[in-house]
C-alpha positions as CSV (number, residue, x, y, z in Angstrom):
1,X,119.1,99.9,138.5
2,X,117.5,98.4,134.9
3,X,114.0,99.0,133.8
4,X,113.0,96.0,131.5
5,X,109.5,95.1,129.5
6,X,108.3,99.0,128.4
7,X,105.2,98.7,127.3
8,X,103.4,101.6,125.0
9,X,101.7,102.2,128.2
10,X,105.2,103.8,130.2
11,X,106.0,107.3,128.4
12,X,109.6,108.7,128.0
13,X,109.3,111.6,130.5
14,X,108.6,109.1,133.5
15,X,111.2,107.3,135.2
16,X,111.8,105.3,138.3
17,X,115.1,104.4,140.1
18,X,115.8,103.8,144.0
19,X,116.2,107.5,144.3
20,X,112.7,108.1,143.1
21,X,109.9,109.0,140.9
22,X,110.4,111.3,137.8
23,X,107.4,113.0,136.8
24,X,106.8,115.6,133.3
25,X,106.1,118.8,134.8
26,X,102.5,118.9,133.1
27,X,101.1,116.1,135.4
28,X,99.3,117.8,138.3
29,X,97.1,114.6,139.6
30,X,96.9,112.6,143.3
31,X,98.9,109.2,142.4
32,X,98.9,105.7,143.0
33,X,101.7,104.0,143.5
34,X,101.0,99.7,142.9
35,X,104.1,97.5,143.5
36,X,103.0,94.2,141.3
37,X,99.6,95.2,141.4
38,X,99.1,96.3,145.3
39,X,98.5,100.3,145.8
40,X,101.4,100.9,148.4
41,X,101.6,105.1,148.3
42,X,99.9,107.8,146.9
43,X,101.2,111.2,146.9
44,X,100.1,114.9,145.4
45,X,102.5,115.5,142.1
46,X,102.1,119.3,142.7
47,X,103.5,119.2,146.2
48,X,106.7,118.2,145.0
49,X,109.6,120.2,143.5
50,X,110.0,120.9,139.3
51,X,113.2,120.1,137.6
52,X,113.1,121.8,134.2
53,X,110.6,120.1,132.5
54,X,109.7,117.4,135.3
55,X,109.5,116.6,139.1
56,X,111.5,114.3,141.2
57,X,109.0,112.7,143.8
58,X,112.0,111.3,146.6
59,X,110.6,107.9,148.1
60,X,109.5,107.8,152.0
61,X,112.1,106.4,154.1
62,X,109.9,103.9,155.4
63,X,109.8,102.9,151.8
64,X,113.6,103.5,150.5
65,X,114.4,100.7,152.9
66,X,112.4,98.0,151.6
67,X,113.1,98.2,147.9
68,X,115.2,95.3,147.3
69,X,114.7,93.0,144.3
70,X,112.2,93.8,141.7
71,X,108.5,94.8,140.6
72,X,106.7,96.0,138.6
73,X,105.8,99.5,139.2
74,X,102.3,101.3,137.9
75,X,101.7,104.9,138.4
76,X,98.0,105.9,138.1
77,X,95.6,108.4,138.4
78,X,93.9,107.9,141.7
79,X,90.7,109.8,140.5
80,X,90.4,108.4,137.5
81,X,92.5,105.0,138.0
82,X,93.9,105.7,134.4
83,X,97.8,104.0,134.2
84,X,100.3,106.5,133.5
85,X,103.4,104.6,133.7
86,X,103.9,100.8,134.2
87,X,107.2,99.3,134.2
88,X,108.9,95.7,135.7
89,X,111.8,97.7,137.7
90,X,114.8,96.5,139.3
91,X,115.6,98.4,142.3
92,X,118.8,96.2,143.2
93,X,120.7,93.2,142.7
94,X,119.0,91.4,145.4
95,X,116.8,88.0,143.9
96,X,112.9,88.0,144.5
97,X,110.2,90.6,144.4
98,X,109.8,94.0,146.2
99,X,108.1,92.9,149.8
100,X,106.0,95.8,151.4
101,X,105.0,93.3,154.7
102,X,105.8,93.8,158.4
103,X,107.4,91.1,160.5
104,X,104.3,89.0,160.6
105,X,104.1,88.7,156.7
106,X,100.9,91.0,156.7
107,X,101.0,93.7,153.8
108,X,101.8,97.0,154.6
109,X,101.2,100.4,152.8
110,X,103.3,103.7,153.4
111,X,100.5,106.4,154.8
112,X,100.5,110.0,154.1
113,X,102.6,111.0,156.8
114,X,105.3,108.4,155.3
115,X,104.7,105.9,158.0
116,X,104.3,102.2,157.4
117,X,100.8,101.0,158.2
118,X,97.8,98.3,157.4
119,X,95.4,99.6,155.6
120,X,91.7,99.2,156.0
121,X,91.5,97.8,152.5
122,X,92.7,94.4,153.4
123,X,89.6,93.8,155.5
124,X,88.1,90.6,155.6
125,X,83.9,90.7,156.6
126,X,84.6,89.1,159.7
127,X,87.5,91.5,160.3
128,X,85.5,94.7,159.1
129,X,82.2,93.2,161.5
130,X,85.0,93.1,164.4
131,X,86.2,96.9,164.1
132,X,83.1,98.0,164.0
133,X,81.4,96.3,166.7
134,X,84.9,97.6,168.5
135,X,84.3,101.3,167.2
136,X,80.7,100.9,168.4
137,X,81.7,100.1,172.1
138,X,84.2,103.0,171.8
139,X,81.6,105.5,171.4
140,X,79.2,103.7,173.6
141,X,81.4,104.4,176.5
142,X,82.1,107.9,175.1
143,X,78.3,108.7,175.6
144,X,77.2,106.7,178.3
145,X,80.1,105.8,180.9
146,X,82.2,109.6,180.0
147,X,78.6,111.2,179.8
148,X,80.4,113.7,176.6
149,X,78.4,113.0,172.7
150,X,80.6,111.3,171.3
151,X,81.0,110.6,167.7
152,X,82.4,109.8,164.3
153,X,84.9,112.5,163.1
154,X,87.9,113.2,160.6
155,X,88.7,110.3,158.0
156,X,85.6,107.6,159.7
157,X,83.1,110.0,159.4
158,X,84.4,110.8,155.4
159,X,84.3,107.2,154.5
160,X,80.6,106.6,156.3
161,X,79.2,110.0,154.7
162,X,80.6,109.1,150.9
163,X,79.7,105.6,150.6
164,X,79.0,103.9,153.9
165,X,82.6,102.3,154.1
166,X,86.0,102.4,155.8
167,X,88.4,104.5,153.1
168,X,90.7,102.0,151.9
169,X,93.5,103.9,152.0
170,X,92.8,104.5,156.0
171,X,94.7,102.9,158.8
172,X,93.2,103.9,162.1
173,X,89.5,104.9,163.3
174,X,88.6,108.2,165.0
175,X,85.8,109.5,166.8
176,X,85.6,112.6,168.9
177,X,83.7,114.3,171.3
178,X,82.4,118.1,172.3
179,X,82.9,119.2,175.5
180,X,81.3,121.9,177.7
181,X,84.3,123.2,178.6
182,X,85.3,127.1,177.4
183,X,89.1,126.8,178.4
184,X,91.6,124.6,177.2
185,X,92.9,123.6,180.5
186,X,89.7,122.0,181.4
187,X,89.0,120.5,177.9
188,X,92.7,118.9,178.4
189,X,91.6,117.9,182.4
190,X,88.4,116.3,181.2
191,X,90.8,114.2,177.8
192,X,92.7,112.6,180.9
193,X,89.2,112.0,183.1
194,X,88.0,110.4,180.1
195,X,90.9,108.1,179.5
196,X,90.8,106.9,183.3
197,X,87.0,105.5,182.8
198,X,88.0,103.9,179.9
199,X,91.0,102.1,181.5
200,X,88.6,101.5,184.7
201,X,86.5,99.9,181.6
202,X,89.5,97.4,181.2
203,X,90.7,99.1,177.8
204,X,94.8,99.8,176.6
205,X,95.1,103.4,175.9
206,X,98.0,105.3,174.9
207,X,97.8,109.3,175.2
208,X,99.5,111.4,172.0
209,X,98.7,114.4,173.7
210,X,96.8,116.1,176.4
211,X,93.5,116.3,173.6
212,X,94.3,112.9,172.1
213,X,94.0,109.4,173.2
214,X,93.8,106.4,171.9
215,X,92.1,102.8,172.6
216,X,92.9,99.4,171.0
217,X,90.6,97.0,169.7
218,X,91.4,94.0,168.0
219,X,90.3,92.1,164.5
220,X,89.2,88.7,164.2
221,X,92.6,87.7,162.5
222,X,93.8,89.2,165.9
223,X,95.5,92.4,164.2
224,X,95.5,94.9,166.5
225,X,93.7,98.3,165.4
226,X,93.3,101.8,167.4
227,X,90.4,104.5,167.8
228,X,92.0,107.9,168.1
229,X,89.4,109.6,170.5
230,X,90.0,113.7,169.7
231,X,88.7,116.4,172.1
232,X,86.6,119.8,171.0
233,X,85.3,122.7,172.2
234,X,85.0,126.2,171.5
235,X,86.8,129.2,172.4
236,X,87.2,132.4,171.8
237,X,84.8,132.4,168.8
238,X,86.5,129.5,167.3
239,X,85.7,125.5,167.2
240,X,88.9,123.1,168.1
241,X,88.9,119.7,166.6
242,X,92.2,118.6,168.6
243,X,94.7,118.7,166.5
244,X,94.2,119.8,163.5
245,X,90.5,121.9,163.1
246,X,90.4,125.7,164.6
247,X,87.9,127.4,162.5
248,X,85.2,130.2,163.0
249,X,81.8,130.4,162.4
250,X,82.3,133.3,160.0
251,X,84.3,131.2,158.1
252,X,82.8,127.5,157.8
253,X,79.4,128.5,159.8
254,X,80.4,125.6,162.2
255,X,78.4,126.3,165.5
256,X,77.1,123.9,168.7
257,X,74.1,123.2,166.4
258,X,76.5,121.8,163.3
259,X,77.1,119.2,166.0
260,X,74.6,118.7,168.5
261,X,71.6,117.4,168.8
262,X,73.8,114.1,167.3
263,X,72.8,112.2,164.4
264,X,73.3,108.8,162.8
265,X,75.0,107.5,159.6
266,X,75.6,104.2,158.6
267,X,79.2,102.8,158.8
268,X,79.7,98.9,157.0
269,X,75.8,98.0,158.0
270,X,75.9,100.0,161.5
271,X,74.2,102.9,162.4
272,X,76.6,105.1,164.7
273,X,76.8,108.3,166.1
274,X,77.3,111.4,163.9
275,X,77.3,114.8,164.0
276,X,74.0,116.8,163.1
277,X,75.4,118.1,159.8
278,X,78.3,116.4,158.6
279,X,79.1,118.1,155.6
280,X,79.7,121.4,157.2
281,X,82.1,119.9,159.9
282,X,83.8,117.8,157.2
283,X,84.2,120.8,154.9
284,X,85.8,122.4,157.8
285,X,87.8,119.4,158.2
286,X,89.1,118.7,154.7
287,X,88.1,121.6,152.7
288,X,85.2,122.3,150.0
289,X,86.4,119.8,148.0
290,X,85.9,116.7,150.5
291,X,83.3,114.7,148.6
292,X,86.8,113.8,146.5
293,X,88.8,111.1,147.5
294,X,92.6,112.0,147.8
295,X,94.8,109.6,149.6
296,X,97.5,112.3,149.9
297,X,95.6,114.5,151.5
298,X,97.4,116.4,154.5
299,X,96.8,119.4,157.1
300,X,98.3,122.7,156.2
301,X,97.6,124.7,159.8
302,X,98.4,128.0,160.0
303,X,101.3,128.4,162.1
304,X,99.5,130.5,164.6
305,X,97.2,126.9,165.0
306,X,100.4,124.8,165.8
307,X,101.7,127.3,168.0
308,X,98.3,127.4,170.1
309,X,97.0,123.9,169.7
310,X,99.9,121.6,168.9
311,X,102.3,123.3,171.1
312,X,101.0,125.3,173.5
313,X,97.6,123.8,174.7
314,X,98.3,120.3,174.0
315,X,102.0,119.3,173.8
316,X,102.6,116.2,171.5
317,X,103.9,113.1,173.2
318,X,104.3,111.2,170.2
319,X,108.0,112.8,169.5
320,X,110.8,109.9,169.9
321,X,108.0,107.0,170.0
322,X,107.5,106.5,166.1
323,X,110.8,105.5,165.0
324,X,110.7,102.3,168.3
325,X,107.2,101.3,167.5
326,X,107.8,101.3,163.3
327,X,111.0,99.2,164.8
328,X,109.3,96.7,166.0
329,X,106.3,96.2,163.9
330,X,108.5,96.0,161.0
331,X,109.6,93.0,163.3
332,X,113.3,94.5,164.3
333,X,112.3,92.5,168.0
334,X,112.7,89.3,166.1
335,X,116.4,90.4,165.8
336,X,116.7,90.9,169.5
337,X,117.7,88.3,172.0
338,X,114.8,86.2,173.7
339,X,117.1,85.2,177.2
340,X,118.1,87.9,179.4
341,X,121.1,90.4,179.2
342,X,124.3,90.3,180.9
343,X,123.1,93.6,183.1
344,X,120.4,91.7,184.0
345,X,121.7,88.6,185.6
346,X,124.4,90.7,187.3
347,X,121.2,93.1,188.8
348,X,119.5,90.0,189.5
349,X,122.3,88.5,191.8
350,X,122.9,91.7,193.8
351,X,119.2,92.2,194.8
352,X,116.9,90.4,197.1
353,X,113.6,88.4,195.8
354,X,111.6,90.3,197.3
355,X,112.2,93.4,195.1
356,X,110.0,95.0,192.9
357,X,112.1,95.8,189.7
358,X,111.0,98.5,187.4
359,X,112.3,97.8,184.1
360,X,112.1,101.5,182.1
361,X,112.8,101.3,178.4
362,X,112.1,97.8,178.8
363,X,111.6,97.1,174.9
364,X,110.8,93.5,173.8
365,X,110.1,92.8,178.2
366,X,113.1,90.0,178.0
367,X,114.8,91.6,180.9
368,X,111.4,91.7,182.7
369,X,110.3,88.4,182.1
370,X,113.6,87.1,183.0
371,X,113.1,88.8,187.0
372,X,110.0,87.6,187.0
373,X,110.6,83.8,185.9
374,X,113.2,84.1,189.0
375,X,111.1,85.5,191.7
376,X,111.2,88.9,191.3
377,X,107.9,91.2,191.3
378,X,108.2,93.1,187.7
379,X,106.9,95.9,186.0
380,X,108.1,96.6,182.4
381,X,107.7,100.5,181.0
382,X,107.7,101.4,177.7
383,X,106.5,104.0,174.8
384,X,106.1,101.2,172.2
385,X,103.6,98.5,173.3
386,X,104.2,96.8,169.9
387,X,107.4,95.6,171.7
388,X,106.3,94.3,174.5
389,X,103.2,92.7,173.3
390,X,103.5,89.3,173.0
391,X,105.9,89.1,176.5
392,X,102.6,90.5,178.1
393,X,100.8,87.7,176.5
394,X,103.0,84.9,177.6
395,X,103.0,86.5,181.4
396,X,99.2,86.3,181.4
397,X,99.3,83.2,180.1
398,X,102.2,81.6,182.4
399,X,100.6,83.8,185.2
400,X,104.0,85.1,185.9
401,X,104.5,88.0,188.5
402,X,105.3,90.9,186.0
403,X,103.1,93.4,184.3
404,X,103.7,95.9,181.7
405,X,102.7,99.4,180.7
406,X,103.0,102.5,178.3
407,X,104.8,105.0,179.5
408,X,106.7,108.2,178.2
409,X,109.7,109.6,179.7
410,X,108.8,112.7,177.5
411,X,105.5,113.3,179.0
412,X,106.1,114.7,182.7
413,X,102.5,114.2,184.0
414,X,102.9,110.6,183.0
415,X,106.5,110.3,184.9
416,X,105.2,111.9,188.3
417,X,101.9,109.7,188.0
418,X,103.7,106.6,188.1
419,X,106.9,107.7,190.3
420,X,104.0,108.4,193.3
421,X,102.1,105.3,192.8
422,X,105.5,103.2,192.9
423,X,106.8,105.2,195.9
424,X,103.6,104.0,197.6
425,X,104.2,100.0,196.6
426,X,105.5,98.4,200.2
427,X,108.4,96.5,198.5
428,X,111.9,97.0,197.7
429,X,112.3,98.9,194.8
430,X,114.9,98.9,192.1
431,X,114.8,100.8,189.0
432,X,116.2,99.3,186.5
433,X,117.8,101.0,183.0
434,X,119.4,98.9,180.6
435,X,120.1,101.0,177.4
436,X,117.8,103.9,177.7
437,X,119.9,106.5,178.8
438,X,121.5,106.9,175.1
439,X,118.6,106.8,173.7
440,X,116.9,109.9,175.7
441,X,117.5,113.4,174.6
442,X,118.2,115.6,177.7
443,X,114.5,116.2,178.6
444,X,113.5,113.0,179.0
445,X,116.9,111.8,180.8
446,X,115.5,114.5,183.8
447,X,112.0,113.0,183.4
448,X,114.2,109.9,184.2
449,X,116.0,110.9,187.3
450,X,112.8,112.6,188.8
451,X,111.7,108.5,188.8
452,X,114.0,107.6,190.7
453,X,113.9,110.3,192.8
454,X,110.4,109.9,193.6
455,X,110.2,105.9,194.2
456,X,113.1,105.6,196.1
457,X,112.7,107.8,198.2
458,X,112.2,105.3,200.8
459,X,114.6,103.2,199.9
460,X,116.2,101.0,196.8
461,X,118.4,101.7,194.1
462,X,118.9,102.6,190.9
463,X,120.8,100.3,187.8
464,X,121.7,101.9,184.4
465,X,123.9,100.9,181.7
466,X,124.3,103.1,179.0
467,X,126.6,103.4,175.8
468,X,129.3,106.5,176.8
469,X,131.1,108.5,174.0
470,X,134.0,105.7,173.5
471,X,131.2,103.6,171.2
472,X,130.4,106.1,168.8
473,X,132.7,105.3,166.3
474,X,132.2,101.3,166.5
475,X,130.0,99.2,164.2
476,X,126.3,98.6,165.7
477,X,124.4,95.5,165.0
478,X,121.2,97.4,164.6
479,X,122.4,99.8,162.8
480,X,122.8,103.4,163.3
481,X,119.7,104.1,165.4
482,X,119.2,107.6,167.4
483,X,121.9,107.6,170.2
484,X,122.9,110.2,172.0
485,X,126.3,108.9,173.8
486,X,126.6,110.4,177.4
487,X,129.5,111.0,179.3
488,X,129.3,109.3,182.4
489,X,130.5,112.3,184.3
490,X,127.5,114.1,183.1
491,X,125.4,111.6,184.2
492,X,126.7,111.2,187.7
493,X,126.6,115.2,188.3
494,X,122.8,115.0,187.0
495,X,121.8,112.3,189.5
496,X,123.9,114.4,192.5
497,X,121.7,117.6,191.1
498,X,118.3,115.5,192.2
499,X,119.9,114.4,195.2
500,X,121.1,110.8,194.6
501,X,124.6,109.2,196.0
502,X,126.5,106.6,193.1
503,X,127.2,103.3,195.2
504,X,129.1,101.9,192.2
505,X,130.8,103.0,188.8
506,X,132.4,100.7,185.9
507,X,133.3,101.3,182.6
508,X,134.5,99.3,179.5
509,X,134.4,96.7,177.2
510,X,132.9,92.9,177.8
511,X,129.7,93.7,179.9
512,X,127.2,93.7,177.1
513,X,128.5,91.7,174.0
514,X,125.9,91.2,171.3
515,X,127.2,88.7,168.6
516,X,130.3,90.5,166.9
517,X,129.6,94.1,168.7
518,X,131.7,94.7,172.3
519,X,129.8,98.3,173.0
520,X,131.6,100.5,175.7
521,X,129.2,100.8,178.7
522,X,129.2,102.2,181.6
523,X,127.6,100.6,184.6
524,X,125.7,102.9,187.8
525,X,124.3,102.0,190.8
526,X,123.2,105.4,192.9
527,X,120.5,105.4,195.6
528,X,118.6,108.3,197.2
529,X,118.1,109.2,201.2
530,X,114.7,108.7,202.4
């Protein structure tokens, strides 16, 4: 690594390398990170560890990756905008500058929970018009259809209340809503009513956990954007903003009334629901202090909070899905085959046409798309819609027999919902696995077997083919990615523990090549008594 062209503007006791950021110990400031010119990060330099006389800020993985080439790097004050450091920096001895875009070539920032995101900031009118008009229906359906006020909450209602505006720096919209309900089993019961009427509506939603869902809406540049919709109530004393508000009215003063009767507040020209007094709700959100903009700003719950709320009330079923949907944003599908897998034309051969095939993990949907365009009914499951996107879009626009949907072999509710409808469809059914058993930890592989349990029931089978033990010392051509290599003998003993019988068993080399990789698989067909 060389740093070239100091200026009087870049200090001594700062430095910058691909392991990180070197900082004097005297700067205590929220800062910017620009990458030729284009704010990419922004972190806190007091939560991060002294060195002597300085502190090393380590980059986000999401960002360590991408730093090839060069750039020139400015540090600056994000309250003040005042450049500490600036520097041209060579991170590598790759040619060309330091790109920070997904696989579509649209920029990207690094958020502050180290994920890579777009940022509201690179909002055209016509785009900014379109998310609002989209975060206007949102709440509409919120207070009309769901019959809950609804309205603007966490980092939306902070940029409408300080200037009127989206916060640059912000990559999603979110809006809650107060319930009537006193328990949290009914405030999580009414977050999954909610979610049906807005799916009855015609929306995509995705659940994060049993207070948190989420719709899509989609720009005029056709970016897809999401409105987190957070459940609250109060109990015991205390006010729940799901997840990350519990706070008392001895405390903040937050009571019914700092809510309800709603209010309004104008968000890029639009008047939209509010709470009755926002400052008090958004002091409870973000502190005192909340009238300052900090881009590094994160939650510190007490861990009596995330043992209640996060854990116990309302589990998270975001765990696992990050790393796939970051995959494929970043465009890692691009690298994946578009024609169908071996495992899938030998399925294909040994099943009628008349079978409905139930692709889980079904990734970029080639597999599914590939049953369908051969007279197969097909239904492709997945936790990262990001993947299967545009194969939905080329289904509805072929009119191809094959639909796809979000689903999480981590969240059980989710699992059992779908198992019963599909035990219900009148077809032939075959479930269908192809690479998803390594990637499950031992929870979700259960959640897995309970679906085939359930919808075949009355008949059908079930195809898996999984990476055993034997591969995990061999070179992967994506990389190492989570695996967790399975013996097959476990995996047969599971399936006997739920009750299914294995019709056929293979193992080895030269069933699933993928240019210069021969994995070890093994290949299962089981089947369960009606």
């Amino acid at each position: 690594m060389t740093e070239s062209g100091r200026t009087p503007s870049a200090p001594d006791d700062f430095s910058i390398d691909l392991g990180g950021i070197r900082l004097p110990s005297s700067c205590h400031a929220v800062i910017d990170v620009l990458f030729d010119g284009r704010r990419i990060w922004s972190f806190a330099a007091d939560e991060h560890p002294l060195d002597g006389q300085h502190r090393t800020v380590r980059w986000p993985t999401a960002l360590r990756c991408r730093l090839q080439g060069s750039a020139t790097v400015t540090l600056r004050r994000h309250d003040t905008t005042a450049s500490l450091f600036e520097r041209e920096v060579t991170f590598d001895d790759h040619d060309g500058r330091v790109r920070i875009v997904n696989g579509a070539g649209r920029e990207l920032v690094i958020d502050k929970a180290g994920h890579e995101a777009r940022a509201l900031d690179v909002l055209d009118s016509d785009s900014r018009t379109s998310l609002v008009d989209g975060l206007a229906r949102t709440l509409r359906v919120l207070n009309e259809d769901c019959g809950v006020p609804g309205f603007m909450a966490y980092g939306t209602l902070l940029g409408a209340v300080r200037d009127g505006h989206f916060i640059g720096h912000d990559t999603d919209m979110d809006v809650a809503y107060l319930s009537d309900h006193t328990k949290p089993v009914d405030a999580a019961l009414e977050s999954f009513r909610l979610e049906r009427i807005f799916r009855r509506n015609g929306w995509h939603t995705v659940r994060d956990s049993a207070g948190l869902f989420k719709v899509f809406i989609t720009e005029s540049a056709g970016t897809v954007r999401h409105v987190d919709i957070f459940s609250s109530f109060f109990c015991d004393g205390l006010y729940h903003l799901v997840p990350f508000v519990s706070t008392a009215f001895s405390t903040t003063g937050l009571s019914r009334e700092t809510l309800l009767p709603l209010g309004e507040v104008e968000l890029e020209g639009r008047d939209l629901p509010a709470p009755a007094d926002c400052a008090t709700l958004l002091a409870a959100t973000y502190g005192e202090d909340w009238k300052v903009p900090n881009p590094a700003f994160h939650y510190e719950l007490p861990r009596s909070v995330k043992r209640r709320v996060a854990a116990g009330w309302y589990r998270n079923y975001l765990a696992h899905r990050r790393r796939w949907v970051s995959f494929y944003e970043d465009g890692g599908g691009d690298a994946v085959p578009e024609g169908p897998s071996a495992f899938a034309r030998w399925t294909g051969c040994r099943e009628g046409r008349d079978a409905l095939i139930v692709d889980v993990g079904c990734g970029t949907g080639r597999d599914a798309m590939w049953f369908a365009r051969h007279g197969h009914g097909s239904l492709g499951l997945d936790y990262a819609p990001p993947g299967f996107g545009p194969a939905r879009a080329t289904a509805e626009h072929e009119g191809l027999p094959v639909s796809f949907e979000n689903f999480n072999l981590y969240n059980v509710r989710n699992v059992l919902a779908v198992g019963t409808r599909l035990a219900h469809d009148s077809r032939p059914r075959i479930v269908y696995g192809r690479f998803v058993v390594h990637a499950l930890e031992a929870e979700a592989r259960q959640n897995l077997w309970r679906l085939a349990q359930l919808t075949l029931r009355g008949g059908g089978r079930l195809y898996l083919e999984f990476r055993t033990p034997l591969d995990s010392s061999t070179e992967h051509a994506f990389g190492e990615r989570y695996r967790n290599y399975v013996d097959p003998d476990l995996v047969v003993r599971e399936i006997g523990q739920r009750g299914g019988r294995i019709e056929y068993r293979t193992e080895g080399r030269g069933m699933a090549p993928h240019g210069n990789e021969d994995p070890h698989v093994c290949r299962l067909v089981a089947s369960w008594s009606a």
